[in-house]
C-alpha positions in Angstrom: -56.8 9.9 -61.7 -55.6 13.7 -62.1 -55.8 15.3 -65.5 -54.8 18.4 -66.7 -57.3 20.4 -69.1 -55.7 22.9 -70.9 -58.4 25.4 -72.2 -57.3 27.0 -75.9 -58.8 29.0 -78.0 -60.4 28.1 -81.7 -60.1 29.4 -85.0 -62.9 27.4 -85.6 -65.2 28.3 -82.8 -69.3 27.5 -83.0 -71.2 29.7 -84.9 -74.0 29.7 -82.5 -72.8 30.8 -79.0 -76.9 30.4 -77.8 -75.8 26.6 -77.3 -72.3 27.3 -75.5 -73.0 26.0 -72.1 -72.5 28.8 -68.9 -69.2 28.6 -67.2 -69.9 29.7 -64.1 -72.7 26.9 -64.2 -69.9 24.5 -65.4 -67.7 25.3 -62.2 -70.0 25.0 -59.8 -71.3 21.6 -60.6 -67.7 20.5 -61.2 -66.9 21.4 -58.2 -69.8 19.9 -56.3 -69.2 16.7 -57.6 -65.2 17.1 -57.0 -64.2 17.0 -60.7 -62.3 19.7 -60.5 -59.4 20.3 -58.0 -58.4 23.4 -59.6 -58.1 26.0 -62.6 -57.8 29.6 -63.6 -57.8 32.0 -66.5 -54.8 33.0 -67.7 -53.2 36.2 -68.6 -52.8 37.1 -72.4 -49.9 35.4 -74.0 -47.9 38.9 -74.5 -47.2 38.8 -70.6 -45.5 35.5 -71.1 -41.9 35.0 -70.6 -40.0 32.2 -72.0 -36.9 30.5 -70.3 -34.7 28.2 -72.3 -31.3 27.2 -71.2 -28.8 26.5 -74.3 -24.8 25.6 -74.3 -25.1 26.4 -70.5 -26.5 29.8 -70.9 -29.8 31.5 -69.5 -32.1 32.7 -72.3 -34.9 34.8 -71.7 -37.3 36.3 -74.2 -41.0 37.8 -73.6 -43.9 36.3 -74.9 -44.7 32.8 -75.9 -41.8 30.2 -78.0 -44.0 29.8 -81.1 -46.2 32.0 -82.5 -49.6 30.1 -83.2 -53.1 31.2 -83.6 -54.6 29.1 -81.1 -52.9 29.7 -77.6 -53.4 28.7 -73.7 -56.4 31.0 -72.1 -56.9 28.6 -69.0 -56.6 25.4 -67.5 -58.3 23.2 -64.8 -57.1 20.0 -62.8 -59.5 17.2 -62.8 -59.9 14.5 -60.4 -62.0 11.6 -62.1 -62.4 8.4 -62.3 -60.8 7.7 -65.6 -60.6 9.3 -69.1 -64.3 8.6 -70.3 -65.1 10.4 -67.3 -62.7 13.4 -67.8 -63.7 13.5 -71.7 -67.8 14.0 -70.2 -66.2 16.7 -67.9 -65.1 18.2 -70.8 -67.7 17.9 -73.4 -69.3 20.1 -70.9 -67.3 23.3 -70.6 -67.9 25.7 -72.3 -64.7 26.1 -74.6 -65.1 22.3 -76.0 -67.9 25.1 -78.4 -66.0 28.2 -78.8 -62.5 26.8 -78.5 -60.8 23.0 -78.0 -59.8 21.2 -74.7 -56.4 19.0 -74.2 -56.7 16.2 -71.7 -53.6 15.1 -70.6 -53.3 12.5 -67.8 -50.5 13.7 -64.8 -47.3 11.1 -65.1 -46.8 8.4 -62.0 -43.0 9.4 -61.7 -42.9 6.0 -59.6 -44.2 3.8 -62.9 -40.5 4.8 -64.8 -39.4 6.8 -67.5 -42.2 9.0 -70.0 -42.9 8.5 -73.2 
C-alpha cells in the first residue's frame, strides 16, 4: 500500500537533537528495504504559488493559502505493507523529533467516491 508522508515542521520540536536519528541513515535503509519509492526537500514556502479558480476566473497569488507556523518542508512516498508498517517507517525519520509526519494512504480511484 502507497502512502504519502508529508514532512512539516514543529513548533514544538525536541529539545535534545543528540537523539534525532540521521537522515541520510534513514534514507538509505528505507530505501534498501524498498520503503520508500520516493521523496524530496522542498523549497521555502515564499517560492510557492497558489492557483485557485473562482466564478470561472484564474486566480493566482505567491506564496502559500494560509499563513500557519508549521508548513510542508518535504515529503516521501512509501510502499509498505500496511499502516503499522508505514507508522514504524515513520517513527524513524528524523522529523517525527524535530518536526511531525502526516501519513495519508493514496486513494483507489476504482473503490468509488472519497471521503
Amino acid at each position: 500500500m502507497k502512502y504519502m508522508m508529508f514532512v512539516c515542521t514543529d513548533i514544538e520540536p525536541e529539545t535534545d537533537e543528540s537523539r534525532v536519528p540521521d537522515i541520510h541513515a534513514w534514507v538509505a535503509d528505507t530505501d534498501a528495504r524498498g520503503q520508500r519509492v520516493e521523496g524530496s526537500v522542498l523549497a521555502s514556502p515564499a517560492a510557492a504559488t497558489t492557483v485557485r479558480v473562482r466564478g470561472g476566473e484564474l486566480l493566482v497569488s505567491d506564496g502559500p493559502f494560509a499563513e500557519t507556523k508549521e508548513v510542508i518542508v518535504g515529503f516521501d512516498i512509501l510502499e509498505c505493507a500496511d499502516l503499522d508498517e508505514a507508522i514504524a517507517v515513520a517513527r524513524a525519520h528524523p522529523m517525527a523529533w524535530t518536526g511531525r509526519l502526516e501519513l495519508r494512504p493514496f486513494a483507489d480511484l476504482d473503490d468509488g467516491p472519497r471521503d
